[in-house]
C-alpha positions in Angstrom: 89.8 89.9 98.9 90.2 91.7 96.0 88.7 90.4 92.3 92.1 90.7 91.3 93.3 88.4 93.2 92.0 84.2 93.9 92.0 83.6 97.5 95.1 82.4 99.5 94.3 79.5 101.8 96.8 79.2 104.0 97.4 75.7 106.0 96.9 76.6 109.8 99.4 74.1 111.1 98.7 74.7 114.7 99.0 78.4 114.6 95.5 79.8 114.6 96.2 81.4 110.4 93.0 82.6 108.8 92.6 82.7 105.1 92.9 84.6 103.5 95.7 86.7 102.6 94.8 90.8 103.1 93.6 92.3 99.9 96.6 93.2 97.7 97.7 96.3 96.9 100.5 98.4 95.6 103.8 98.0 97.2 104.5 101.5 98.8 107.0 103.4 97.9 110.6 103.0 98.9 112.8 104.3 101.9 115.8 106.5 101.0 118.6 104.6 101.6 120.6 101.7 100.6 122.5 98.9 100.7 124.8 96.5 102.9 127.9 97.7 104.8 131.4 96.3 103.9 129.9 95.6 100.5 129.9 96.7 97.5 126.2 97.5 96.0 124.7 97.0 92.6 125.6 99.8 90.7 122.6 101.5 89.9 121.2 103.0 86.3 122.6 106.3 85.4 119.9 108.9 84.9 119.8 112.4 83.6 120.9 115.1 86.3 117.5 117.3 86.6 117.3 120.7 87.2 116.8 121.1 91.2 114.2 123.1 92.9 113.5 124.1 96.5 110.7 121.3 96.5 113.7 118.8 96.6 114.6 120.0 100.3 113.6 117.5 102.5 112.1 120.0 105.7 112.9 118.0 108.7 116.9 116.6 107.1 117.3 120.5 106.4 117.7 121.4 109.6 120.0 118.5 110.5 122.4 119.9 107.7 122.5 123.6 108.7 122.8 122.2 112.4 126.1 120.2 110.4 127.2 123.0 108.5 126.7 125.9 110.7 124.6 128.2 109.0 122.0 128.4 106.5 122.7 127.6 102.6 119.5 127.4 101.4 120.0 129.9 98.7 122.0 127.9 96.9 121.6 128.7 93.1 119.7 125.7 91.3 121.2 126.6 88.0 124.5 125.2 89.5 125.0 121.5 88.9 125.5 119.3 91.9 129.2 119.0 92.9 129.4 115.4 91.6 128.9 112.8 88.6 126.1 110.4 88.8 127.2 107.3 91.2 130.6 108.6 91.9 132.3 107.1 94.5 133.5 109.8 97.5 135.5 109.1 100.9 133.6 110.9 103.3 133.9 111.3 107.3 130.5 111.1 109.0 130.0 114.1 111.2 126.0 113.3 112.6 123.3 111.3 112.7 119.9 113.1 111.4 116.8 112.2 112.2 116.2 109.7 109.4 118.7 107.8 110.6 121.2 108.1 108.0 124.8 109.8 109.0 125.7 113.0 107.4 129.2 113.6 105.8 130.3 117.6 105.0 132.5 118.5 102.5 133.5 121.9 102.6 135.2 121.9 99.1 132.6 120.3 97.0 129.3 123.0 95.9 130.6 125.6 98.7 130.0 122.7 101.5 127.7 120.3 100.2 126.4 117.5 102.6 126.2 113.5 101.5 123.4 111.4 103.3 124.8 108.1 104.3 122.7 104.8 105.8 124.2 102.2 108.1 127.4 104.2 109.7 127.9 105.6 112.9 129.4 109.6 113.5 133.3 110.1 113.2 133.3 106.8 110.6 135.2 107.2 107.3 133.4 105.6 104.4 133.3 105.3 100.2 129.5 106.5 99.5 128.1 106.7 96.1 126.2 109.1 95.4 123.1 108.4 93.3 120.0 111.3 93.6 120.9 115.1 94.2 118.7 117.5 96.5 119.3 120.9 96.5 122.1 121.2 98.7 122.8 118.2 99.4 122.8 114.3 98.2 121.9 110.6 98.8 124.5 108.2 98.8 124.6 104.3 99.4 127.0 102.9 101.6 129.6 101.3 99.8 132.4 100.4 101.9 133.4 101.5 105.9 137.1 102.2 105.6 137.7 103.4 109.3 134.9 101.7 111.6 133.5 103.8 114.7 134.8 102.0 118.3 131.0 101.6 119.3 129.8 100.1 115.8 128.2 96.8 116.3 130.8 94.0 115.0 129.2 92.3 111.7 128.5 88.7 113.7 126.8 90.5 116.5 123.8 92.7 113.8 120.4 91.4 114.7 119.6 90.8 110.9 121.1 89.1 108.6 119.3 91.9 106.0 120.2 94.9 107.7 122.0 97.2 105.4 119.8 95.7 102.6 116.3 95.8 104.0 115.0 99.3 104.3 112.6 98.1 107.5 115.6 98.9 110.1 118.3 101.8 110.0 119.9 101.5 113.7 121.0 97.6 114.1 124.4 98.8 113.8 124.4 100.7 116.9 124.6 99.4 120.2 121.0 100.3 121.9 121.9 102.6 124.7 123.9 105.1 121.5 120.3 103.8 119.5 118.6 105.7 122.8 120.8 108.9 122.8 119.9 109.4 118.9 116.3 109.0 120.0 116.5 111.5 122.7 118.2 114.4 120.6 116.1 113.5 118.2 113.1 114.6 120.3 114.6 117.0 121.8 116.1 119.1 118.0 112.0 118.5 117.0 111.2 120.6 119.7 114.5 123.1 119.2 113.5 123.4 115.8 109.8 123.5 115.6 108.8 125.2 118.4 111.4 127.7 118.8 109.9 130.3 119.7 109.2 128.7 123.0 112.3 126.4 123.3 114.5 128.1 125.9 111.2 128.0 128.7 110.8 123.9 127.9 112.5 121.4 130.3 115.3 119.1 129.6 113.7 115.9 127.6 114.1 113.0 129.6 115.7 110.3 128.7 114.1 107.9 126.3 111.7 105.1 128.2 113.0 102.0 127.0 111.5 98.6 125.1 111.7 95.8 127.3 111.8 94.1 124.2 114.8 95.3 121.4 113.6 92.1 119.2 110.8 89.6 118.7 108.4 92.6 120.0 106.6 93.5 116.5 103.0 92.4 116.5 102.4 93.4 113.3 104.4 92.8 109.9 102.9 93.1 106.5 105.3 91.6 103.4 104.7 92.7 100.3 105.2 91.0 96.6 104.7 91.2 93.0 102.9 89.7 90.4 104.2 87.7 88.1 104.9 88.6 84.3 101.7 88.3 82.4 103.5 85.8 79.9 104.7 83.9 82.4 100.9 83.9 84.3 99.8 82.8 81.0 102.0 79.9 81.0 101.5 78.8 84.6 105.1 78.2 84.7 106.9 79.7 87.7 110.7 78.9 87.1 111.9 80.8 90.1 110.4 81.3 93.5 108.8 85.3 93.7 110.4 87.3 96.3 108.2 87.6 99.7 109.1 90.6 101.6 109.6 94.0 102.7 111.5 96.6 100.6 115.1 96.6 99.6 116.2 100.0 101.5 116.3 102.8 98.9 114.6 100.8 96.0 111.4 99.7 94.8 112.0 96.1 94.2 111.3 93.5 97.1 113.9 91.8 98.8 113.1 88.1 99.6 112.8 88.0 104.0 112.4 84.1 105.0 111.9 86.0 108.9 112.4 89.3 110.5 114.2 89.2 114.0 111.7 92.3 114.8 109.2 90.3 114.5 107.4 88.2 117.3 108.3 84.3 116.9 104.2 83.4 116.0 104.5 85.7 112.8 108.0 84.6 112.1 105.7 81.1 112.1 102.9 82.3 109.9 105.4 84.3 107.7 107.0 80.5 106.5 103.7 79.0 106.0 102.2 82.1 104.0 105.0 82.2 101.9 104.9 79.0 101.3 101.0 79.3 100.1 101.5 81.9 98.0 104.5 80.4 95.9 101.4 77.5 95.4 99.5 79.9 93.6 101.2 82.9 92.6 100.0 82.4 89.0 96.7 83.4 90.1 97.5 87.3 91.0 97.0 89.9 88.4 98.5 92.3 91.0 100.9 92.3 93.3 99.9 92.1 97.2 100.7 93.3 100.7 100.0 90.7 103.6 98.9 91.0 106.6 99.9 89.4 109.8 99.2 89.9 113.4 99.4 88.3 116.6 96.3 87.9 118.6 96.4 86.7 122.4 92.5 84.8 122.6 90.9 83.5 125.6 91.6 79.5 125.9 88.0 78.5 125.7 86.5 77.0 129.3 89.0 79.5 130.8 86.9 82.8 130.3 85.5 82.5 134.2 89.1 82.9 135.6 91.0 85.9 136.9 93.0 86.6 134.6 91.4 83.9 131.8 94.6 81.7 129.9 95.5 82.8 126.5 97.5 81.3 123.4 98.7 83.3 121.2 98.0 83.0 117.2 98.9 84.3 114.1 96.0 86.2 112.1 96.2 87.0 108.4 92.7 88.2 107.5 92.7 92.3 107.7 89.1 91.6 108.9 89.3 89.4 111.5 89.4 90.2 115.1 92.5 90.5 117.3 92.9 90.4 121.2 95.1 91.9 122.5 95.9 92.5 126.2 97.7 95.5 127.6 98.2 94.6 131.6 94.6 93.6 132.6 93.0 95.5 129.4 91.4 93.2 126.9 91.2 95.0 123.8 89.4 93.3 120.6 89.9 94.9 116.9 90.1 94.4 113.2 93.1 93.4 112.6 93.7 96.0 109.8 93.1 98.9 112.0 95.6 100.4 114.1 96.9 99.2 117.2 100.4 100.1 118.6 102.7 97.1 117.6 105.1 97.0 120.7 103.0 95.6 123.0 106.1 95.0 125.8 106.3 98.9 125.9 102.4 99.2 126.2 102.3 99.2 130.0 104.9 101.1 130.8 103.3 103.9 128.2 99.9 103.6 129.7 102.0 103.8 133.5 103.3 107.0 132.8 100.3 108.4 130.7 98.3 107.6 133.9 101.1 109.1 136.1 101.0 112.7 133.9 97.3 112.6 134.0 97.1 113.3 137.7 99.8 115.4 138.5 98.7 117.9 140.8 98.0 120.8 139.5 99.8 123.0 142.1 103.0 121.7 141.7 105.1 120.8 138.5 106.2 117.2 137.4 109.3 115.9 138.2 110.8 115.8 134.6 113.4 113.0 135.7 110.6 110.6 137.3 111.1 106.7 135.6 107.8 105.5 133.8 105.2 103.8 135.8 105.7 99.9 134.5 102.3 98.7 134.8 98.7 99.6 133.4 97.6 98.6 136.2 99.0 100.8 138.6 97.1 102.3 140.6 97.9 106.5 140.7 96.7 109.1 142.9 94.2 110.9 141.3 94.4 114.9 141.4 91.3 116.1 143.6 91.4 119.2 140.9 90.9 116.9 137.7 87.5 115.0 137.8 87.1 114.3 134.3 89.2 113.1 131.2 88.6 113.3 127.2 90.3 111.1 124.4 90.8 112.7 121.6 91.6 110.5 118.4 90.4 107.5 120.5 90.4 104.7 118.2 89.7 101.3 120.3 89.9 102.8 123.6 93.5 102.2 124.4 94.3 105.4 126.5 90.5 106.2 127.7 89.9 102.5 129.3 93.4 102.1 130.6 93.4 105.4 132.3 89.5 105.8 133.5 90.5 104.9 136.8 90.3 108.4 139.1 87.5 110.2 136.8 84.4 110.8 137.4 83.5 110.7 133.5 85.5 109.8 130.3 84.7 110.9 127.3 86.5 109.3 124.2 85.9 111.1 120.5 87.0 108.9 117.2 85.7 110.1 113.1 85.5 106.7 112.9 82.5 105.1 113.5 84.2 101.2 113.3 86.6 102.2 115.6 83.7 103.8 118.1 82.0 100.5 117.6 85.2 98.3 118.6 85.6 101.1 122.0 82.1 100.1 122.6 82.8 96.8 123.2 85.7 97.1 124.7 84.1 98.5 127.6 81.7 95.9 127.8 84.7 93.3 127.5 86.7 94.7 130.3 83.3 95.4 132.6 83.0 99.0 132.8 80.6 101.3 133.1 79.0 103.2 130.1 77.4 106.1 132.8 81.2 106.8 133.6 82.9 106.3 130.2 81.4 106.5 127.2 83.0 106.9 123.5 81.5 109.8 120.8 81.4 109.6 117.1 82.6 112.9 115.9 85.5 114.4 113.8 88.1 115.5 116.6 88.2 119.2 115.0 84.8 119.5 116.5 84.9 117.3 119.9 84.8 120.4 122.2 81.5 121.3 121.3 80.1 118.6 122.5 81.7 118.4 126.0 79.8 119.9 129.4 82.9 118.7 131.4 84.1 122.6 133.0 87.8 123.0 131.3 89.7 123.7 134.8 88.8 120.3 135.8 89.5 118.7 132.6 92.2 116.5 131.2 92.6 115.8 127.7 94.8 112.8 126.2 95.5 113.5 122.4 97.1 110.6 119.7 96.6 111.9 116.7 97.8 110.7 113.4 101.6 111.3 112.0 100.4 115.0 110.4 99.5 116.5 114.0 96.6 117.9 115.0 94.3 120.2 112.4 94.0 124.4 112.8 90.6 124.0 113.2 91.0 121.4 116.6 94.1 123.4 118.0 91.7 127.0 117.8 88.8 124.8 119.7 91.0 124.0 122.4 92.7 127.1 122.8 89.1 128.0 123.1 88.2 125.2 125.8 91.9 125.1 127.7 91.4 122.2 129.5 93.4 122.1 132.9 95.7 119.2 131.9 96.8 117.9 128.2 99.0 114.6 127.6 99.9 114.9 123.9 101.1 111.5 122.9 102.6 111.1 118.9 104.6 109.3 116.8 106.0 112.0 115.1 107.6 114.3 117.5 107.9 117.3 114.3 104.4 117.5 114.2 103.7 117.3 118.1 106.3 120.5 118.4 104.9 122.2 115.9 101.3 121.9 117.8 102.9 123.3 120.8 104.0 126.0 118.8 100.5 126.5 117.4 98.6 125.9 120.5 101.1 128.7 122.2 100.8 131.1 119.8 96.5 130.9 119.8 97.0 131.4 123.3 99.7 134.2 123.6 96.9 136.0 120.4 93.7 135.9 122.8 95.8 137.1 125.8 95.8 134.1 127.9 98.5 133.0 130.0 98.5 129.5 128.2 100.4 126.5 129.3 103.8 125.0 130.9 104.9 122.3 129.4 105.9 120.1 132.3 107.6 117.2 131.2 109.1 116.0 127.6 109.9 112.0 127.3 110.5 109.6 124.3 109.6 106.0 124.4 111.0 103.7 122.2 108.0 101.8 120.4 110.5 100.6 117.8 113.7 99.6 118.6 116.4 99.1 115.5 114.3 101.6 113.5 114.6 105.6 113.4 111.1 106.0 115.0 110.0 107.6 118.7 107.2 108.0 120.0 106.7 111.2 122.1 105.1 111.6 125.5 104.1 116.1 126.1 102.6 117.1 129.7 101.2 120.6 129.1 99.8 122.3 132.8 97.6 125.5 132.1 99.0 128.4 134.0 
């Protein structure tokens, strides 16, 4: 806990809560878009019209709106004042959906075709936006009014949330979930058109998106944020008005009060009412605002550890530094709960299934790009006689190198972080495996091929790197190594398809054939959100 900050206990009523509340911190910044449908929003605070720059383009939305437009217009002269007044109200007609998740409206007579980001609407809709921040080329609008709903836009009554179009957590509750899984798909599959080009036309159709058993109640993790009060009134100890507890109005930085988020599994929806209800007790004692933590945890029943499988109850944790179970088929996997761990644990098995599956493709013949996901960790695949060993780059607890051990001779998983090497560690002791045949390394991951003996052609390599990709300096060493077989797994498709670029291109420079990429597939970690996680099975030639 911070000094900043007196402890929160919070009353564990059953649940399994922990005191106390994760350290605060400042509230991150906000999304990009705003407010509810059908409504009108709070008209905002005029500001000054600055002088736009290239800076302002937003990369990955530019090429959504030369896709919409046609052609580039990226020379667009700064000196020339966007085509509209601060918060002026426009009828638009959506044309697409970018990546972001907000719909794009051209208007061919405004700026020599300027383009209005919209949230909350669905292609072909017409709608009153206001426009509040310009870009160069282009602008940020809330979502006033829907004039002319789409056919397929989810009715009001039927929405999830009752916050959507308010709360910037979600962007796609609107949509029905099969049209939420074709967005998903061409959003993968214009990351891949877009940032590896060069090699696009040779890549094979991206299959369709795996999908969450789960579309809500599957988030394990939530963290609400809220402020401080006034120092006068912290003085005073008087609180006349309850302090919003929540996540982010969408587009703002202010907090919109959330009494429960339908994404969320029911035991934090739990915890959620009982921390807030704590931290109204004793606001007055933050200098600081603060972002919470909580996190379900699946422990053992205690007397039940003996049994195959043991019983487990599930908990809400909301101390960043105590420890979570979590199972994932017949994985147990123990961590802090403020490190990472994917949050959709319903999709887990099915991810692991087909990460298995790819793994030990043979590697004489190419995948079958339209082959469903394995649904089970636990399945059992045939192992490639031509692949004896596997290496884990970015391995954090051991998700992928436990889960997928099975068929290798050896394992090898590499973390920078020696916490998270510790937690791996233990997680092979937890789930009874060997530490002769899988073992985890603390290194950084732009050096982890120095330390393998495994020969390349009968290596596989699983990579989950952060959100910014992999580094120069680990895509040169394994150009360098080529090992026989790469799964590329990311949550942010850009950045994987601008590796495949990179890795291509260090390949195509030392004269090597290089690699095929054999299969492309999404898998929907976080339905009613924008996000995908992407699944890349690279074969070297």
């Amino acid at each position: 806990m911070s000094e900043s900050a007196a402890p929160v206990s919070v009353a564990e009523a059953g649940l399994g809560l922990s005191a106390p509340v994760a350290a605060p911190e400042s509230v991150a910044a906000a999304t990009t878009t705003t407010n509810n449908t059908d409504t009108n929003t709070t008209a905002r605070r005029p500001k000054k019209v600055k002088k736009l720059n290239k800076k302002d383009i937003d990369e990955v939305l530019m090429h959504d709106i030369v896709e919409l437009r046609g052609h580039n217009h990226w020379d667009w002269d700064p000196k020339t004042p966007a085509p509209f007044q601060n918060f002026e109200e426009l009828e638009v007609t959506i044309g697409s959906l970018a990546q972001s998740g907000e719909g794009l409206a051209l208007l061919p007579d405004r700026g020599d075709g300027w383009v209005v980001a919209v949230p909350f609407v669905v292609p072909g809709e017409k709608v009153i936006a206001r426009v509040y921040r310009h870009n160069w080329g282009y602008s940020h609008a809330d979502l006033v009014k829907v004039i002319q709903p789409a056919e397929n836009r989810i009715a009001k009554d039927d929405i999830l949330c009752k916050y959507f179009g308010t709360c910037g957590g979600c962007q796609l509750q609107h949509i029905s979930y099969s049209d939420q899984m074709k967005f998903k798909r061409q959003v993968v599959e214009n990351a891949f058109k877009n940032y590896a080009a060069k090699y696009f036309a040779s890549l094979p159709p991206v299959d369709p998106v795996a999908q969450s058993p789960l579309q809500s109640q599957y988030r394990t993790k939530i963290t609400p944020h809220f402020e401080a009060l006034h120092p006068k009134h912290r003085a005073a100890g008087v609180v006349t008005e309850p302090v919003p507890i929540g996540f982010l109005y969408a587009g703002k930085r202010k907090i919109l009060d959330i009494e429960d988020c339908p994404i969320a599994t029911p035991i934090l929806n739990e915890g959620l009412k009982i921390m807030r209800a704590e931290v109204q007790k004793t606001i007055a004692s933050y200098k600081k605002g603060a972002t919470m933590l909580l996190r379900e945890s699946n422990p053992v029943v205690a007397g039940t550890e003996s049994e195959d499988p043991p019983k487990t109850t599930k908990i809400c944790v909301t101390d960043h530094k105590a420890s979570i179970t979590e199972w994932v088929g017949k994985f147990r996997f123990d961590y802090p709960a403020g490190s990472f761990f994917q949050n959709n644990n319903a999709i887990l098995p099915s991810l692991i299934g087909y990460v298995k599956q790819q793994l030990h493709l043979p590697l004489s013949t190419s995948a079958s790009t339209s082959s469903e996901p394995t649904t089970s960790a636990s399945t059992d695949a045939q192992p490639s006689r031509e692949i004896q060993y596997l290496v884990d780059a970015y391995c954090g607890s051991g998700l992928f190198g436990i889960t997928c051990h099975e068929g290798f001779k050896k394992v090898l998983g590499v973390e920078i972080s020696a916490a998270s090497i510790s937690c791996a560690t233990n997680n092979l002791v937890l789930n009874k495996l060997s530490t002769d045949t899988t073992a985890f390394h603390l290194d950084d991951a732009d050096k982890i091929f120095a330390h393998i003996d495994f020969p390349s052609a009968e290596t596989a390599l699983i990579i989950d790197p952060p959100r910014k990709g992999c580094s120069d300096e680990f895509l040169d060493q394994m150009a360098d190594f080529l090992p026989a077989r790469v799964v590329y797994v990311s949550c942010n498709v850009q950045t994987q398809a601008r590796d495949l670029q990179g890795l291509l291109d260090r390949c195509a420079a030392k004269g090597l054939a290089g690699y095929k990429v054999e299969a492309i597939r999404g898998f929907d970690l976080f339905p009613q959100t924008r996000h995908v996680e992407g699944v890349m099975t690279l074969t070297r030639l």
